[in-house]
C-alpha positions as CSV (number, residue, x, y, z in Angstrom):
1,X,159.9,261.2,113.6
2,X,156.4,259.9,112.3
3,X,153.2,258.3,113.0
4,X,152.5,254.8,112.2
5,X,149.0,253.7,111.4
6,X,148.0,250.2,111.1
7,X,144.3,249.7,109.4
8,X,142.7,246.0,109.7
9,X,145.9,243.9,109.6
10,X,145.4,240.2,109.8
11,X,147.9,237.2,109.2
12,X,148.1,234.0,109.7
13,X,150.9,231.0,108.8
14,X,148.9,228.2,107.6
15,X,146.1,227.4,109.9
16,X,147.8,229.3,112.4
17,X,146.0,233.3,112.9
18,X,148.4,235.3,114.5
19,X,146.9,238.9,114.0
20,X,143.2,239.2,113.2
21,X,142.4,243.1,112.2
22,X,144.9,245.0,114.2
23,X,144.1,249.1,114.1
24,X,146.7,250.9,116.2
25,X,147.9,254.2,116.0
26,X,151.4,255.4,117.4
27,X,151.5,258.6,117.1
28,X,154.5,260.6,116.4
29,X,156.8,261.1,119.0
30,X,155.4,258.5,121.3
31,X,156.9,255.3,122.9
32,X,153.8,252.5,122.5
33,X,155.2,249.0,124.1
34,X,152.8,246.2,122.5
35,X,152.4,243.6,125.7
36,X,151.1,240.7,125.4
37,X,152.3,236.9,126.3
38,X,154.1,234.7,124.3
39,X,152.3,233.4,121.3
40,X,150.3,236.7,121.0
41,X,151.2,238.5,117.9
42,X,152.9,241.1,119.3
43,X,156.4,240.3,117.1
44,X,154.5,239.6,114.1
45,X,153.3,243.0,114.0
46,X,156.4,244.3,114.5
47,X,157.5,242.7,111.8
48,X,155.4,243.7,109.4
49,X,156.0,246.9,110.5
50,X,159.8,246.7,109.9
51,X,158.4,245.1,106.4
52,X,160.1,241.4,107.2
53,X,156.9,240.2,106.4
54,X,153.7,241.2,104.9
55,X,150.1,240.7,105.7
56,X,147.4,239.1,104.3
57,X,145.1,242.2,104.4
58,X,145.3,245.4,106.1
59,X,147.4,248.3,105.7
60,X,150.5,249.8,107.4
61,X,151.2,253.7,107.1
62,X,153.9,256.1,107.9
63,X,153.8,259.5,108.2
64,X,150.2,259.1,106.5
65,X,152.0,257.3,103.1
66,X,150.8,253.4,103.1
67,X,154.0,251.4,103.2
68,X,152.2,248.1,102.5
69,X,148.3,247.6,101.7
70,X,146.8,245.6,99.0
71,X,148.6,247.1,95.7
72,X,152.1,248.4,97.7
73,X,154.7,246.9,99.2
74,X,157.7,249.4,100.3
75,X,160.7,247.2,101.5
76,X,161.7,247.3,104.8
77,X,165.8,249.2,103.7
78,X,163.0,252.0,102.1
79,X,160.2,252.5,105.3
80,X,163.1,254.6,107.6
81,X,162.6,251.9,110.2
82,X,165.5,250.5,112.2
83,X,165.4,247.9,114.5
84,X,167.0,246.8,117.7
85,X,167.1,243.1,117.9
86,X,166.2,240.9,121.2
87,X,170.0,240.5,122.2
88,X,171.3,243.0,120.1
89,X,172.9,241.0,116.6
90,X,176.5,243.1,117.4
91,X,178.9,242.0,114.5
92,X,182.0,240.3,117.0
93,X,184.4,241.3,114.6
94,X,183.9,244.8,114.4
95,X,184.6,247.5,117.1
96,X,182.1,249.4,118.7
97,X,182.3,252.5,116.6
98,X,182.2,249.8,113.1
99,X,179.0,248.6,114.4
100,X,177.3,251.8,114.6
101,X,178.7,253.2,111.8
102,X,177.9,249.7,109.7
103,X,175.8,251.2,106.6
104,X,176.5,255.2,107.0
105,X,178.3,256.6,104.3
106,X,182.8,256.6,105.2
107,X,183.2,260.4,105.2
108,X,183.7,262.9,108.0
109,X,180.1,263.2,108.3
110,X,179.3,259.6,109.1
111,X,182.5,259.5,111.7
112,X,181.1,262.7,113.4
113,X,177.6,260.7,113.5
114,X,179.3,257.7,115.0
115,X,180.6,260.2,117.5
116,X,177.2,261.8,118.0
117,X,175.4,258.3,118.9
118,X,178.0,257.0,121.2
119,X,177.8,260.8,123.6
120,X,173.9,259.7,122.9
121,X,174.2,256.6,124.4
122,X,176.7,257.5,126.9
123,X,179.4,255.0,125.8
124,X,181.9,258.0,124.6
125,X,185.4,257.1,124.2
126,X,184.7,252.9,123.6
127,X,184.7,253.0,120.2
128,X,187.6,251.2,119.9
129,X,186.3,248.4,121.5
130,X,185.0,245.0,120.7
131,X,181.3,244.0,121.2
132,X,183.0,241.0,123.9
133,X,184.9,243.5,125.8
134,X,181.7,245.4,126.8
135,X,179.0,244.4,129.5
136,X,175.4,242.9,128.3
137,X,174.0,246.6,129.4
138,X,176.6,248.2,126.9
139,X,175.9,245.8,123.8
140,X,172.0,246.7,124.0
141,X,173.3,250.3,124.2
142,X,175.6,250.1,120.9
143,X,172.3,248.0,119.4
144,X,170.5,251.1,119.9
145,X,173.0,253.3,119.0
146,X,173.4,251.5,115.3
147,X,169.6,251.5,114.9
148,X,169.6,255.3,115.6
149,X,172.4,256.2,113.4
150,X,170.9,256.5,109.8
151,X,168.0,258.9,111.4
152,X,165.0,256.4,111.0
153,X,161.5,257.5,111.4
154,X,160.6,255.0,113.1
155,X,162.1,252.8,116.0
156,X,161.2,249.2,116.6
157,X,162.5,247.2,119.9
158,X,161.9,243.2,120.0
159,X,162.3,242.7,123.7
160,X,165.5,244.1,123.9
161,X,165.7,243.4,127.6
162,X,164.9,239.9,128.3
163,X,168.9,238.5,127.8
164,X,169.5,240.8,130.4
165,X,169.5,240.1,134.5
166,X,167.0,241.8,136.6
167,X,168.9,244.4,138.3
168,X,170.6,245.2,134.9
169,X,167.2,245.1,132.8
170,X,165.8,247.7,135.0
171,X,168.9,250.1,134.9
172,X,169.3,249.6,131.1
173,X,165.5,250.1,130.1
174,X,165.5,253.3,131.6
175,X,168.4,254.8,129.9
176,X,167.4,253.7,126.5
177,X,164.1,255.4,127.3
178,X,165.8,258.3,127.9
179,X,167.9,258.1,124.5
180,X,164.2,257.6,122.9
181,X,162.8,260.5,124.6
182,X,165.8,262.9,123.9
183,X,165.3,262.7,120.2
184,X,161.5,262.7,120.6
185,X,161.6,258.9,118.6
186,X,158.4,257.3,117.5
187,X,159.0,254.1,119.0
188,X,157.5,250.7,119.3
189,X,158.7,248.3,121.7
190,X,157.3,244.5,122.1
191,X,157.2,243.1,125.3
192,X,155.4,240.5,127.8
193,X,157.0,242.2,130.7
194,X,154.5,244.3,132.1
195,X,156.4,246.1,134.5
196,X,158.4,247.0,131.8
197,X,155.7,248.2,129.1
198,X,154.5,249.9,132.4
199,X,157.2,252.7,133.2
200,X,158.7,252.9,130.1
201,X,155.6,253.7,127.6
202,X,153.5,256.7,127.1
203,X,150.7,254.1,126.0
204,X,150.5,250.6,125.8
205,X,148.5,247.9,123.4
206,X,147.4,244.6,125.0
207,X,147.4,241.8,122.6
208,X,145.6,238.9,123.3
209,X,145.2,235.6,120.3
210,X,145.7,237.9,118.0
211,X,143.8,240.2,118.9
212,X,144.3,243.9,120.0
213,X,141.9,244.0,123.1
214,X,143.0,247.5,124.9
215,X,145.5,250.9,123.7
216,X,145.5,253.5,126.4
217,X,148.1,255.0,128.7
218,X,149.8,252.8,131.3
219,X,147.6,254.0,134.2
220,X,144.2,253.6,131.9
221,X,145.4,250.0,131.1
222,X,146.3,249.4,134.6
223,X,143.5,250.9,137.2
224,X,140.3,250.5,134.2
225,X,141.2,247.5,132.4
226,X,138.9,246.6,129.3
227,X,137.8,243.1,130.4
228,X,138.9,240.5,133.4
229,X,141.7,239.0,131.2
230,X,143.5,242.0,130.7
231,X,143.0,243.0,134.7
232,X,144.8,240.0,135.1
233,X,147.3,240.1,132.8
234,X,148.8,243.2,133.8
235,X,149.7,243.6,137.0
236,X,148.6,241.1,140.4
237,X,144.9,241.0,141.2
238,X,142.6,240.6,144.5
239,X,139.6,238.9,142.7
240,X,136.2,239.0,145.5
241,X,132.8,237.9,144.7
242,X,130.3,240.1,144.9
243,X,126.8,241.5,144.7
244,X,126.4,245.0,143.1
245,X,123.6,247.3,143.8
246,X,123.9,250.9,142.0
247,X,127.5,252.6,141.8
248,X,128.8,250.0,145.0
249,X,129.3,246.0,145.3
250,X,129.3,244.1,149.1
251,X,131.9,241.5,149.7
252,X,134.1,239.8,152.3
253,X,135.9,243.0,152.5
254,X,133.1,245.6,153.1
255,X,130.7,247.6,150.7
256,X,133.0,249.3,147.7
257,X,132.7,252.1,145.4
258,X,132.5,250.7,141.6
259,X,134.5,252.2,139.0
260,X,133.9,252.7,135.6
261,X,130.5,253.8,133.6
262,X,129.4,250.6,131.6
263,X,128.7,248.5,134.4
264,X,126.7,244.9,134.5
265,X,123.4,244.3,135.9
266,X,122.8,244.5,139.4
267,X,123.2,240.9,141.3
268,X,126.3,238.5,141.3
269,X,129.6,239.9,140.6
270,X,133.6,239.3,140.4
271,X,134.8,242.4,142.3
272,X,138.7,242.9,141.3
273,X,141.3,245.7,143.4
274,X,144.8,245.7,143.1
275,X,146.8,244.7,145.8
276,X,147.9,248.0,147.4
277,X,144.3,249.2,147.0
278,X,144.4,247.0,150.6
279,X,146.0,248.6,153.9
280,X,147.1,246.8,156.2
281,X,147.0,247.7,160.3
282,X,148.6,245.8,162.9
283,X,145.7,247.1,165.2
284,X,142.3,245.2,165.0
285,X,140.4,248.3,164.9
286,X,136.1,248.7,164.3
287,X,135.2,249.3,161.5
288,X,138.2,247.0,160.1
289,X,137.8,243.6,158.5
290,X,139.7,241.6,160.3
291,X,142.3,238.9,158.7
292,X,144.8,236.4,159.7
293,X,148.1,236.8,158.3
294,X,149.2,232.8,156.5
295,X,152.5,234.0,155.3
296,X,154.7,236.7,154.2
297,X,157.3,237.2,151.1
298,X,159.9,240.3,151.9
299,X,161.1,241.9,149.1
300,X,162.9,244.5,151.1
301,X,160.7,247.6,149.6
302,X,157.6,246.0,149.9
303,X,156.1,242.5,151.7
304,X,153.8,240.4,150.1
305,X,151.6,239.2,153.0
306,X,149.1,236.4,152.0
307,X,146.0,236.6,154.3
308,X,142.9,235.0,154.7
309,X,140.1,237.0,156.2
310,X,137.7,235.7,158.8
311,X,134.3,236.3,157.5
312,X,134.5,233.4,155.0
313,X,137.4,232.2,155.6
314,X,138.3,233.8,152.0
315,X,142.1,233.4,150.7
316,X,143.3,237.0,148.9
317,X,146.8,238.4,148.4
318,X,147.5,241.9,150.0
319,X,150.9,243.5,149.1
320,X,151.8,245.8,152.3
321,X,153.8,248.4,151.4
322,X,154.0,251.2,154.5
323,X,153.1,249.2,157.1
324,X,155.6,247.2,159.7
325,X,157.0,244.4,158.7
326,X,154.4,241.4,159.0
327,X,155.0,238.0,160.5
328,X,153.4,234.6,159.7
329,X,150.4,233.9,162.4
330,X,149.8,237.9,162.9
331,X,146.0,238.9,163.4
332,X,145.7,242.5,161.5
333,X,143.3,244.3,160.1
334,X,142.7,245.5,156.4
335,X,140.6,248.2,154.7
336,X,140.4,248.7,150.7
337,X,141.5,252.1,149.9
338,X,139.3,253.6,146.1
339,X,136.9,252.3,144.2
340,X,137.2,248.2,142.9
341,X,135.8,247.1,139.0
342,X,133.5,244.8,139.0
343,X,132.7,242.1,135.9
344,X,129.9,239.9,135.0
345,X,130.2,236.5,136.5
C-alpha cells in the first residue's frame, strides 16, 4: 500500500468553500477516518482523492508521485484507488462472486482472486448468491470485497456504516477493520460518527468549515483536543468555569490539575473533563463534593446520571460507570479523577 499526501488543497462550488488548504498525510499502512459533521468537507476530500473531482489548488500525492496539482491530472481508473460506497452500489443483477470479480480480467487467475476476497471477508461459499439474498452486514462486506479485488493502493470508505442499524454497524465496522488491517491497507474512511472514527482508526482528522483543525491518534484527539470545538465535538463534555492559577484551576468541583503546555493566562477559565473523569460514591464522604442526583438514563453497561452539585447549584452530566445503579432523588458524592483542559473564556 502507499502514502497519500495532500499539500494546500482548497475547493469551493461557487460561493460555496468546502476545503480551504487541507495538508494531511496518511501514511502507508494506516487507517485515518476524517470526522467531521455534515457539511464539513470531509467527502469532498475524499473525492478528490478518488480523482471524482479536482481542486482548485493544492496537490494530491501517492506513493510520493503527485496524482493532481496544477499541471497533472491522473484519472481516478489510473491512481490504484478503490472505493467502497455509503450503502455499498452492489449490481442486483449479478451474484455475489460477479460483483467482486466486476472489472478483473475472466481467467483462472481472476476466479482464484474472487475466491481469495470472499475467505477475506468471511463470506466463503456465497458466491452464488444475489446482493438481495444477503443481510445489510454482508452487502458492505461484498462492497469491500470488490473494492479490494484489483489490489488498489489506496482504500477510500464514504461512511460505509450509516445504512446500517446500531447493533449491526458496530459488529460490521470491526470486521472490515480487521480485513483492512490483515492486508496492512492504507485506508481512509469519512465519517461524523465519532465513536466510530474512535476505535476503528490509528489517527484521526477533524474537519471543521473546511477546515482541517486537528490529526493525531484517537486518544490525542480525545483527552488533548486542539481547541473547545473540537472537545466538544468528539465525545460528551463536563464544561466548569473556572479560575486558573499556575498548572491547577478551582471550580464547583474542587481545585484540578491542568493539562497540556500552552496554557492561557492566569484568571477566568472554561475548565472541560470528560464524563468518566467523574466518580461517583453513594457515600457522602469529606473531602467529596457533594451532588444531588436529577435523573438517570440506564444503558445497561453504563448509566448516565445527570446531577447538579450543591455548591452553586451548578447542572453537569456525569456518566457512572462502576458504581451501583443510581436512582432519581439520590444524594452522592463525586470526585474528578486526572487532570481537566482548560480554555480562554
Amino acid at each position: 500500500m502507499s502514502e497519500v499526501k495532500l499539500s494546500g488543497v482548497s475547493k469551493a462550488f461557487g460561493s460555496t468553500t468546502a476545503l480551504t488548504d487541507v495538508d494531511l498525510t496518511v501514511s502507508s499502512g494506516e487507517l485515518t477516518a476524517v470526522l467531521g459533521p455534515s457539511g464539513c468537507g470531509k467527502t469532498t476530500l475524499l473525492r478528490i482523492v478518488a480523482g471524482f473531482i479536482r481542486p482548485d489548488r493544492g496537490r494530491v500525492e501517492i506513493d510520493g508521485r503527485a496524482v493532481v496539482d496544477e499541471l497533472t491530472v491522473v484519472p481516478p481508473e489510473r491512481r490504484g484507488v478503490a472505493v467502497v460506497p455509503q450503502e455499498g452500489a452492489l449490481f442486483p443483477h449479478l451474484d455475489v462472486a460477479r460483483n467482486i470479480g466486476y472489472g478483473l480480467p475472466r481467467s483462472g487467475q481472476g476466479r482464484r482472486r474472487v475466491d481469495e476476497m470472499l475467505e477475506l471477508v468471511g463470506l466463503g461459499g456465497l458466491g452464488t448468491r444475489r446482493p438481495d439474498q444477503l443481510s445489510g452486514g454482508q452487502q458492505q462486506r461484498v462492497a469491500l470485497a470488490r473494492a479490494l479485488a484489483p489490489s488498489p493502493r489506496v482504500v477510500v470508505l464514504d461512511e460505509p456504516f450509516s445504512a446500517l442499524d446500531a447493533g449491526l454497524r458496530a459488529q460490521v465496522r470491526d470486521e472490515v477493520s480487521q480485513v483492512l488491517r490483515a492486508i496492512d491497507a492504507t485506508a481512509i474512511i469519512v465519517t461524523h460518527d465519532q465513536e466510530e472514527a474512535l476505535s476503528m482508526a490509528d489517527s484521526v482528522a477533524v474537519m471543521e468549515a473546511g477546515r482541517l483543525v486537528m490529526h493525531g491518534s484517537p486518544t490525542e484527539v480525545y483527552y488533548r483536543p486542539t481547541d473547545l470545538d473540537v472537545a466538544r465535538f468528539v465525545g460528551d463534555l463536563v464544561e466548569l468555569p473556572g479560575t486558573k492559577a499556575g498548572h491547577t484551576v478551582d471550580t464547583v468541583l474542587g481545585r484540578l490539575p491542568i493539562h497540556g503546555s500552552v496554557l492561557p493566562a492566569d484568571g477566568p477559565v472554561l475548565a472541560v473533563v470528560r464524563p468518566e473523569q467523574i466518580r461517583v460514591d453513594a457515600r457522602v464522604e469529606r473531602g467529596a463534593t457533594g451532588a444531588h442526583v436529577d435523573d438517570v438514563s440506564f444503558f445497561g453497561h453504563d448509566a448516565l446520571a445527570r446531577l447538579t452539585v450543591r455548591s452553586g447549584d451548578v447542572p453537569i452530566r456525569v456518566l457512572a460507570r462502576t458504581v451501583a445503579p443510581l436512582q432519581r432523588g439520590d444524594d452522592v458524592a463525586i470526585r474528578v479523577i486526572g487532570p481537566a483542559l482548560v480554555y480562554p473564556t
